[in-house]
Biopython code that builds the backbone (N, CA, C, O; Angstrom):
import numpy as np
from Bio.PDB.StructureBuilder import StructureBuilder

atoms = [
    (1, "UNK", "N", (-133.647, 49.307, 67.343)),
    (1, "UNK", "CA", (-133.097, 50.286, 68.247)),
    (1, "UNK", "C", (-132.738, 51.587, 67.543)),
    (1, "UNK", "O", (-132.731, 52.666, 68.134)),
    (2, "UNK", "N", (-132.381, 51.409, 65.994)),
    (2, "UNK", "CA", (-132.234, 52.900, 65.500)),
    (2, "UNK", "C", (-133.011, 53.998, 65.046)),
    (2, "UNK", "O", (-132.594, 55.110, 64.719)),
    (3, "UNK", "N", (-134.097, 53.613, 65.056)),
    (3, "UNK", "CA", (-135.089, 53.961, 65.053)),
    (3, "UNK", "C", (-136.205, 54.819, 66.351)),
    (3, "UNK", "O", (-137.046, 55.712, 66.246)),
    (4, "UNK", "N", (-135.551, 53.811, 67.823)),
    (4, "UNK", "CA", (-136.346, 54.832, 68.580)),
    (4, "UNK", "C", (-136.158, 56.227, 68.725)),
    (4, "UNK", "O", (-136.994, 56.796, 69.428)),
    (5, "UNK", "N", (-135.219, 56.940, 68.204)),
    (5, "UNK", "CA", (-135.510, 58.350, 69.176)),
    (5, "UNK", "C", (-136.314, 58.832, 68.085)),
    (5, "UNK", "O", (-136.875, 59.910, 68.278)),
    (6, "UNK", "N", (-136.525, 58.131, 66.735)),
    (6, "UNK", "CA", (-137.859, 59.001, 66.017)),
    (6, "UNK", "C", (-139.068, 58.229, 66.467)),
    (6, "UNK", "O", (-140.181, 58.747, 66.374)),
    (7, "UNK", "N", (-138.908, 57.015, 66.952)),
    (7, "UNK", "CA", (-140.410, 56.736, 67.644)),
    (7, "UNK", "C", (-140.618, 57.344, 68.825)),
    (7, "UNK", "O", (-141.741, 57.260, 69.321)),
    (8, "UNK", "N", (-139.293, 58.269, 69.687)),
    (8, "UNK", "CA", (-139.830, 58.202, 70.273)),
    (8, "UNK", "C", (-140.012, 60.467, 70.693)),
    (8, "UNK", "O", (-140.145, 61.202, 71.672)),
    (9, "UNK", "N", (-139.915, 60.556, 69.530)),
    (9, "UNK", "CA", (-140.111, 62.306, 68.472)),
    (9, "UNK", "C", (-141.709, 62.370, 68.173)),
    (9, "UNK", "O", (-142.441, 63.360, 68.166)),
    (10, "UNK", "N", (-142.066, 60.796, 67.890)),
    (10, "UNK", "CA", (-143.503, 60.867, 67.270)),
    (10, "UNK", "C", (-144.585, 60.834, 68.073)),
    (10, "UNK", "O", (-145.600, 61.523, 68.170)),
    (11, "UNK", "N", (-144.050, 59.660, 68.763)),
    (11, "UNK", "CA", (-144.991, 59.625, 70.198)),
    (11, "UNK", "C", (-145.166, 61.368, 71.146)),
    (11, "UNK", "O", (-146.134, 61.882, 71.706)),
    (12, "UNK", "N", (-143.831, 61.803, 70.960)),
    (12, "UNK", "CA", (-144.123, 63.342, 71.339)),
    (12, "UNK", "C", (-145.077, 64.196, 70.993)),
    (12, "UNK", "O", (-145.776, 64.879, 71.742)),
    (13, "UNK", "N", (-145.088, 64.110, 69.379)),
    (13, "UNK", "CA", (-145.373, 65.085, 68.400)),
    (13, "UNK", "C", (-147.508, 64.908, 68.578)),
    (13, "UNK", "O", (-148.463, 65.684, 68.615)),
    (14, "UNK", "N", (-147.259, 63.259, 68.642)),
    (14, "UNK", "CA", (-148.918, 62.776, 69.033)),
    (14, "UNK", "C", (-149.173, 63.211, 70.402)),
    (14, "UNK", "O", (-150.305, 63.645, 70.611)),
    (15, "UNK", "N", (-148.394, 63.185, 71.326)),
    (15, "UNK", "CA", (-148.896, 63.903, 72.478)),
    (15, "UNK", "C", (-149.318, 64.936, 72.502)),
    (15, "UNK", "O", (-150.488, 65.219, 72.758)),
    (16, "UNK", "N", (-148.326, 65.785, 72.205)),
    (16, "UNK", "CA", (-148.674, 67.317, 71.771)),
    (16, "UNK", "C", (-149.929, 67.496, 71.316)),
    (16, "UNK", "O", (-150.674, 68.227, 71.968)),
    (17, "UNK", "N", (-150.320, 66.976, 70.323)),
    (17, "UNK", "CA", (-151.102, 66.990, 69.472)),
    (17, "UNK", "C", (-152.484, 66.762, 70.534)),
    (17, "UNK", "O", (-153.340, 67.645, 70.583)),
    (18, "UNK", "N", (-152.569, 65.901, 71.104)),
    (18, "UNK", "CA", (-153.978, 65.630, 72.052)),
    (18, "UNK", "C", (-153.765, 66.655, 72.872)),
    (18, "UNK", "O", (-154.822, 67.282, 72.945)),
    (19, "UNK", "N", (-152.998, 67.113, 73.480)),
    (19, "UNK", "CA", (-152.760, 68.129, 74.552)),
    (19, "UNK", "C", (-153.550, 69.168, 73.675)),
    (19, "UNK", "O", (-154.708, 69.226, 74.088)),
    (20, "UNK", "N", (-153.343, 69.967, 72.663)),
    (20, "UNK", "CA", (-153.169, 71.356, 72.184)),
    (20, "UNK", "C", (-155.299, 71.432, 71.209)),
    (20, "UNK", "O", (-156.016, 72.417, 71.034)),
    (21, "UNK", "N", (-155.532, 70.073, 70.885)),
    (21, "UNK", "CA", (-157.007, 69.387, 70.510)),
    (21, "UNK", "C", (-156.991, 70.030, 69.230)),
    (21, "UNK", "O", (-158.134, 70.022, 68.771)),
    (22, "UNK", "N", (-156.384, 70.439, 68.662)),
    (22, "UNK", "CA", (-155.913, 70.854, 66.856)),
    (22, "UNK", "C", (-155.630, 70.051, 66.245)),
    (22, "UNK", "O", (-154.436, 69.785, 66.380)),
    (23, "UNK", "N", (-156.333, 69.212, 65.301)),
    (23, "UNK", "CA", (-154.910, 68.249, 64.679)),
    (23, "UNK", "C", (-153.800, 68.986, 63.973)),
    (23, "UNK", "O", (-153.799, 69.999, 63.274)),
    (24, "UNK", "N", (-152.791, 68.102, 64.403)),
    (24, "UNK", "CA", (-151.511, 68.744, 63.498)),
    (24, "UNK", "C", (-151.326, 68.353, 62.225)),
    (24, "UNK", "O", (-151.164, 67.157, 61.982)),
    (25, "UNK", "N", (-151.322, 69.432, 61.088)),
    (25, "UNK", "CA", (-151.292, 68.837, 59.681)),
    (25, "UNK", "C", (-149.665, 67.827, 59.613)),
    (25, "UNK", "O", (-148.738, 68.136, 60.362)),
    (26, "UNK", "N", (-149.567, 66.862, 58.806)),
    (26, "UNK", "CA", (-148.480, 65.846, 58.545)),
    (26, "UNK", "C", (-147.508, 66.391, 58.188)),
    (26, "UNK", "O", (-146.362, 66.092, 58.523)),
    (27, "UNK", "N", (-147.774, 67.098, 57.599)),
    (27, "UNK", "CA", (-146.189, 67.953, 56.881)),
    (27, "UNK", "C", (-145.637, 68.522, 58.011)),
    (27, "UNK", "O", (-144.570, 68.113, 58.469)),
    (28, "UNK", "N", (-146.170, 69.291, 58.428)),
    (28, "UNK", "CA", (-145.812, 70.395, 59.362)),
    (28, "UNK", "C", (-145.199, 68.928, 60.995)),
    (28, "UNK", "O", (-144.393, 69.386, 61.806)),
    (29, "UNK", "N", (-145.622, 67.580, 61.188)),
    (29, "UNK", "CA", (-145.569, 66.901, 62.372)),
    (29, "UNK", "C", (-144.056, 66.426, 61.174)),
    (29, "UNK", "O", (-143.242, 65.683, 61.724)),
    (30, "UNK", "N", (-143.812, 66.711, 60.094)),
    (30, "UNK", "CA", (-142.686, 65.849, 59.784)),
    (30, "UNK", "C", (-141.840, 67.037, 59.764)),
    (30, "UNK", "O", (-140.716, 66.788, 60.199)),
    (31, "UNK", "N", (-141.953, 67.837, 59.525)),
    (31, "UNK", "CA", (-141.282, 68.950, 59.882)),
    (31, "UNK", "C", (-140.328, 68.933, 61.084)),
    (31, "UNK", "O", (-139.121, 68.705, 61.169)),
    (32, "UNK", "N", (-141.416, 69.300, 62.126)),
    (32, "UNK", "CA", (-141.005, 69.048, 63.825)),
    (32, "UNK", "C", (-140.261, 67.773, 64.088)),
    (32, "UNK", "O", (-139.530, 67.693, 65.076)),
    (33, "UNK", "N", (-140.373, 67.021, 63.462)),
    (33, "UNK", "CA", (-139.592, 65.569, 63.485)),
    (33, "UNK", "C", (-138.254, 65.605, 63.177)),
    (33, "UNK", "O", (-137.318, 65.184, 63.857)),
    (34, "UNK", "N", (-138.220, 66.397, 61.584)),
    (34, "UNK", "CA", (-136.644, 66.414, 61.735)),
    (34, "UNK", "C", (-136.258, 67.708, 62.088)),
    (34, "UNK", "O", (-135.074, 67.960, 61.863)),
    (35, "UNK", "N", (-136.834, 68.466, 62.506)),
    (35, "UNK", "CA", (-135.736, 69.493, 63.122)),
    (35, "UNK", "C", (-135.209, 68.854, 64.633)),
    (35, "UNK", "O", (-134.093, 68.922, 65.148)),
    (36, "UNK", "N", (-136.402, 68.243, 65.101)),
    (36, "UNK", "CA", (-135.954, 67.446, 66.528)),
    (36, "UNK", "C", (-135.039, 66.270, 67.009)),
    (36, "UNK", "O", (-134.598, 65.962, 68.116)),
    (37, "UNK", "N", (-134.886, 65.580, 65.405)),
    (37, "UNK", "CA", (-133.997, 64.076, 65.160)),
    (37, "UNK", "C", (-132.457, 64.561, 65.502)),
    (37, "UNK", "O", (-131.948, 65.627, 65.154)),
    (38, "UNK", "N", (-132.046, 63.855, 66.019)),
    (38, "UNK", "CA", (-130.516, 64.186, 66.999)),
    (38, "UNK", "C", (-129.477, 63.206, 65.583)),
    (38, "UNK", "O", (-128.342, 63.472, 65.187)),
    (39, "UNK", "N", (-130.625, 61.815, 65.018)),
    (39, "UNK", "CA", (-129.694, 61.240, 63.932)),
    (39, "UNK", "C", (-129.329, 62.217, 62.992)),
    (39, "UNK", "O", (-128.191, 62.373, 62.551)),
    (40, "UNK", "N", (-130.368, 62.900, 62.685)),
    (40, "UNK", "CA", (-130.375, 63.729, 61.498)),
    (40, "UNK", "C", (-129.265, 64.519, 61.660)),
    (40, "UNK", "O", (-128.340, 64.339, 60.867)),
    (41, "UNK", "N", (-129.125, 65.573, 62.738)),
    (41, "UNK", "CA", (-128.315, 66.598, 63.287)),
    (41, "UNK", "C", (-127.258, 65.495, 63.093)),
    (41, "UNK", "O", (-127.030, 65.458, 61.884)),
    (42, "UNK", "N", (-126.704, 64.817, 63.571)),
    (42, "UNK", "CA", (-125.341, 64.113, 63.894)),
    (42, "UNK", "C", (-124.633, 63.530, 62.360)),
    (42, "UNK", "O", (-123.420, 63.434, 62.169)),
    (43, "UNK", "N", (-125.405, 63.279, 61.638)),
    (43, "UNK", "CA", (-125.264, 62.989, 60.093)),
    (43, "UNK", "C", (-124.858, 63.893, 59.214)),
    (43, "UNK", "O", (-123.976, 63.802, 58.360)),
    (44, "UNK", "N", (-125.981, 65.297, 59.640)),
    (44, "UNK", "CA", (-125.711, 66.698, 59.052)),
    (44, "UNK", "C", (-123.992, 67.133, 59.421)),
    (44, "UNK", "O", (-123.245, 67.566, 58.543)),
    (45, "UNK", "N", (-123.610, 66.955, 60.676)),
    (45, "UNK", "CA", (-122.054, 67.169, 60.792)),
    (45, "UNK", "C", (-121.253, 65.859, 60.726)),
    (45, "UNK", "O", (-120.107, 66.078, 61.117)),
    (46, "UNK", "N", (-121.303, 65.515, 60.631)),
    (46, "UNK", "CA", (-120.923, 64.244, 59.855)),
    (46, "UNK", "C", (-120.138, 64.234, 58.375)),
    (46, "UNK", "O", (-119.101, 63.909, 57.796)),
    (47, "UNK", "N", (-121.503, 64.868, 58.217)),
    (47, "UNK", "CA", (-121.050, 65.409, 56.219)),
    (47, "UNK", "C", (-120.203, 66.258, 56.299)),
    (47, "UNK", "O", (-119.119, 66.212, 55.717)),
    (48, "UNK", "N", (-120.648, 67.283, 57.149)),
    (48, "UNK", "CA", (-119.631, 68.736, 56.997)),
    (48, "UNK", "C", (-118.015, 68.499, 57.642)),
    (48, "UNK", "O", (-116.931, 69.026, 57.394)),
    (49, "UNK", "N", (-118.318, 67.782, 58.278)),
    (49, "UNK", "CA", (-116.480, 67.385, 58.859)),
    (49, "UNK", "C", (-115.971, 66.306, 58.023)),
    (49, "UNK", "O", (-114.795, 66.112, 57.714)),
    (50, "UNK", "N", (-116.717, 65.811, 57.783)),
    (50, "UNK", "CA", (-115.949, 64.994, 55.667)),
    (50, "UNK", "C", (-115.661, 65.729, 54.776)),
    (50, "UNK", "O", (-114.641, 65.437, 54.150)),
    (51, "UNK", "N", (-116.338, 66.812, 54.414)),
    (51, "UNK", "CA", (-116.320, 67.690, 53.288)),
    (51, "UNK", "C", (-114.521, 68.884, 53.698)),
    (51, "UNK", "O", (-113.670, 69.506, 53.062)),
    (52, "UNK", "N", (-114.873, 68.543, 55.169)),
    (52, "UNK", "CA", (-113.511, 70.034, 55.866)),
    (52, "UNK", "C", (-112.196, 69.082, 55.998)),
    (52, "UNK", "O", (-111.115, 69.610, 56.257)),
    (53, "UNK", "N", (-112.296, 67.702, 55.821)),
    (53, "UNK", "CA", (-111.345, 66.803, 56.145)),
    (53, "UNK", "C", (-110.759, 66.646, 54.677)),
    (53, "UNK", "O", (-109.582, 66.286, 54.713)),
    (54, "UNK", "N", (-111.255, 66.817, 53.412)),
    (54, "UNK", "CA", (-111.493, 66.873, 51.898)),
    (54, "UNK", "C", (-110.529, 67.843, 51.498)),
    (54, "UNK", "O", (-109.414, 67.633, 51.019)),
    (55, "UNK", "N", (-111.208, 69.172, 51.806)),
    (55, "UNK", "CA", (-110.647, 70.111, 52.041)),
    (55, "UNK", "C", (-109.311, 70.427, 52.416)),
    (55, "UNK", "O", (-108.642, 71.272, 51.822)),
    (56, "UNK", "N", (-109.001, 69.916, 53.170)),
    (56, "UNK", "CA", (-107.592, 69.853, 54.408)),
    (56, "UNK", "C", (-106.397, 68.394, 53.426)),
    (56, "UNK", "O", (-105.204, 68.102, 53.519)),
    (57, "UNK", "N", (-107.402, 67.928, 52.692)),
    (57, "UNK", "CA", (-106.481, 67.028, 51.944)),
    (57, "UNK", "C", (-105.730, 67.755, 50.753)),
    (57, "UNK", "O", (-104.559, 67.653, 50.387)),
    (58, "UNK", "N", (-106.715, 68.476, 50.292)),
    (58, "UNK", "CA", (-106.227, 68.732, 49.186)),
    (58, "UNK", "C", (-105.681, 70.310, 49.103)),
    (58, "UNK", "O", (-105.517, 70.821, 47.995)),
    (59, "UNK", "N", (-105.459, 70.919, 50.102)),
    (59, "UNK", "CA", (-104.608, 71.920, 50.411)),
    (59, "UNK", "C", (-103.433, 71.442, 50.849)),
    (59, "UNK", "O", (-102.465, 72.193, 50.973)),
    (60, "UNK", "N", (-103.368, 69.963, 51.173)),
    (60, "UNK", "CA", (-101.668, 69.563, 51.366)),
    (60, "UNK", "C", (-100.931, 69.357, 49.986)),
    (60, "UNK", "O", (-99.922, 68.662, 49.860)),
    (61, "UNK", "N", (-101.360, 69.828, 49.288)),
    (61, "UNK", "CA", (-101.039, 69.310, 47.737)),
    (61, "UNK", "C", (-100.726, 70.604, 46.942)),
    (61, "UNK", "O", (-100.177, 70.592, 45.841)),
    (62, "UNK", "N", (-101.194, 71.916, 47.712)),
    (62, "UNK", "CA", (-100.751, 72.708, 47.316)),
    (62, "UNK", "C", (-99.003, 73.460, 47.249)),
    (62, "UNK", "O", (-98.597, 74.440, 46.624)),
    (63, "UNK", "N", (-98.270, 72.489, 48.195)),
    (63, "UNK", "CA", (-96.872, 72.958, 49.012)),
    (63, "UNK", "C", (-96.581, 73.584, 50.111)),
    (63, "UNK", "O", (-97.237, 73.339, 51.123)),
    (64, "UNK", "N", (-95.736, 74.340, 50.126)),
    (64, "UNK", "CA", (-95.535, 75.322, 51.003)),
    (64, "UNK", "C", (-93.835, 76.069, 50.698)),
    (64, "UNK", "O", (-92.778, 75.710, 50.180)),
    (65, "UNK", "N", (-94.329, 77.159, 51.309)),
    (65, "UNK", "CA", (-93.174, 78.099, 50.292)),
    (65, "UNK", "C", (-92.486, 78.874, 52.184)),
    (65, "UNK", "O", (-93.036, 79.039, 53.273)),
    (66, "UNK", "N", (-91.588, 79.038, 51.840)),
    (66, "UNK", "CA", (-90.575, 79.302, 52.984)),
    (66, "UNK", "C", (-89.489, 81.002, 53.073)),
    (66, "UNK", "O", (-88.879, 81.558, 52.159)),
    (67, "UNK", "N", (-89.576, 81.258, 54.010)),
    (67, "UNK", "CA", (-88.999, 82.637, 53.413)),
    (67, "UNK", "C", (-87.757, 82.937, 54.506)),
    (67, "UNK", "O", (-88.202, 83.112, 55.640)),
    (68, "UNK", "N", (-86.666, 83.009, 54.431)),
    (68, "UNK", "CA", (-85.971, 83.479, 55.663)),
    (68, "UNK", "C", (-84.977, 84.534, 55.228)),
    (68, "UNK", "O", (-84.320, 84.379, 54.199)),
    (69, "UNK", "N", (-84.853, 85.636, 56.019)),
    (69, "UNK", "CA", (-83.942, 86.962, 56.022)),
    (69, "UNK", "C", (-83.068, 87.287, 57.149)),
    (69, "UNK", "O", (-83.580, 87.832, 58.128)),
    (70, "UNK", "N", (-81.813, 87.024, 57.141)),
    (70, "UNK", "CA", (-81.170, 87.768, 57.814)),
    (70, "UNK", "C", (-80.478, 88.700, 57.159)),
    (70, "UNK", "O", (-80.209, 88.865, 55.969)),
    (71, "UNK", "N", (-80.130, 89.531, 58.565)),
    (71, "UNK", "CA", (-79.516, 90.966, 58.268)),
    (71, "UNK", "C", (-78.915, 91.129, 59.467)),
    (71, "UNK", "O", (-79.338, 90.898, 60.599)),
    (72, "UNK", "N", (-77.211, 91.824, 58.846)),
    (72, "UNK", "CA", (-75.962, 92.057, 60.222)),
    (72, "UNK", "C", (-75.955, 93.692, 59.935)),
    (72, "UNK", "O", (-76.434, 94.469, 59.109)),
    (73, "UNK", "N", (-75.167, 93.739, 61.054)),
    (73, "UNK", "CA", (-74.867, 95.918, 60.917)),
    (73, "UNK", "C", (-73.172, 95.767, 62.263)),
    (73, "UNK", "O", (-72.852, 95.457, 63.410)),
    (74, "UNK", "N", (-72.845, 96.077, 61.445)),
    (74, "UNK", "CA", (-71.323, 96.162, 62.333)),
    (74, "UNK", "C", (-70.805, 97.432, 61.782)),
    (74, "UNK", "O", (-70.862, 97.875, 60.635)),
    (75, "UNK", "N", (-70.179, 98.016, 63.085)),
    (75, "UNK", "CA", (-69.621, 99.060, 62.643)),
    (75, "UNK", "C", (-67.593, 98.659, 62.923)),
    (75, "UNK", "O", (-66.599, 99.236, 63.364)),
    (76, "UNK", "N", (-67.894, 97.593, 62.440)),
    (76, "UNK", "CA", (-65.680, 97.207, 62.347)),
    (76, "UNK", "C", (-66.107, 97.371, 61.334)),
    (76, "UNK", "O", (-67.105, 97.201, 60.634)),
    (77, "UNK", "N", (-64.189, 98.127, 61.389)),
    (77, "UNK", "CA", (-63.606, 98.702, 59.824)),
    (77, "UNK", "C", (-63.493, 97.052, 58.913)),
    (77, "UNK", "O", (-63.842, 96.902, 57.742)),
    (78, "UNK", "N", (-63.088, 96.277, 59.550)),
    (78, "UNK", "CA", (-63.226, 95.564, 58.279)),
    (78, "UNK", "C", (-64.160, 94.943, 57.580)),
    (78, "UNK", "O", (-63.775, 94.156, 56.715)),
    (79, "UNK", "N", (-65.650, 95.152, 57.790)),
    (79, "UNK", "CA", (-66.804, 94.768, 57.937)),
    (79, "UNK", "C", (-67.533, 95.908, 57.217)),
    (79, "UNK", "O", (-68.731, 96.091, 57.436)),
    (80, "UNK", "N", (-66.892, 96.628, 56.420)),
    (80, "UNK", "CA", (-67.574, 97.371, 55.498)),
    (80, "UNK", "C", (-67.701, 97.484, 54.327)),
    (80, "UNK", "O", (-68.467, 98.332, 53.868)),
]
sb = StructureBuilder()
sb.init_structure("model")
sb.init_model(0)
sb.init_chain("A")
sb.init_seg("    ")
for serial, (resi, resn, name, xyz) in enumerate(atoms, 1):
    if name == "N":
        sb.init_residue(resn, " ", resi, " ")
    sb.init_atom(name, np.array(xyz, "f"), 0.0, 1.0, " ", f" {name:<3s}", serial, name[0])
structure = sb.get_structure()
């Protein structure tokens, strides 16, 4: 079953192929294969939201720094 949506990319790619009466060189039908593979795509972000989750780890390790200012203004005499 993990396998069909590239059997079923290829069976495309061979259709095409009788439709258009060119053969399609192999490289170029493996080409079209994985730009079309949805596993491939889903793997490709896969990686990249591991790599940003990595990322996000090890910026918690950096700290965090805090800053607060207040400031009064009174005009009582004894407040000067």
């Amino acid at each position: 079953m993990k396998y069909l949506p590239c059997r079923l990319a290829i069976f495309s790619l061979f259709s095409l192929c009788q439709l258009h009466a060119s053969p399609l060189p192999l490289n170029e039908a493996i080409e079209i294969v994985k730009a079309q593979n949805l596993e491939i795509k889903a793997s490709t972000l896969s990686t990249q939201s591991a790599q940003r989750d990595i990322k996000a780890a090890q910026g918690a390790q950096y700290g965090s720094l805090n800053f607060t200012q207040t400031a009064t203004r009174s005009n009582d005499a004894g407040n000067v």
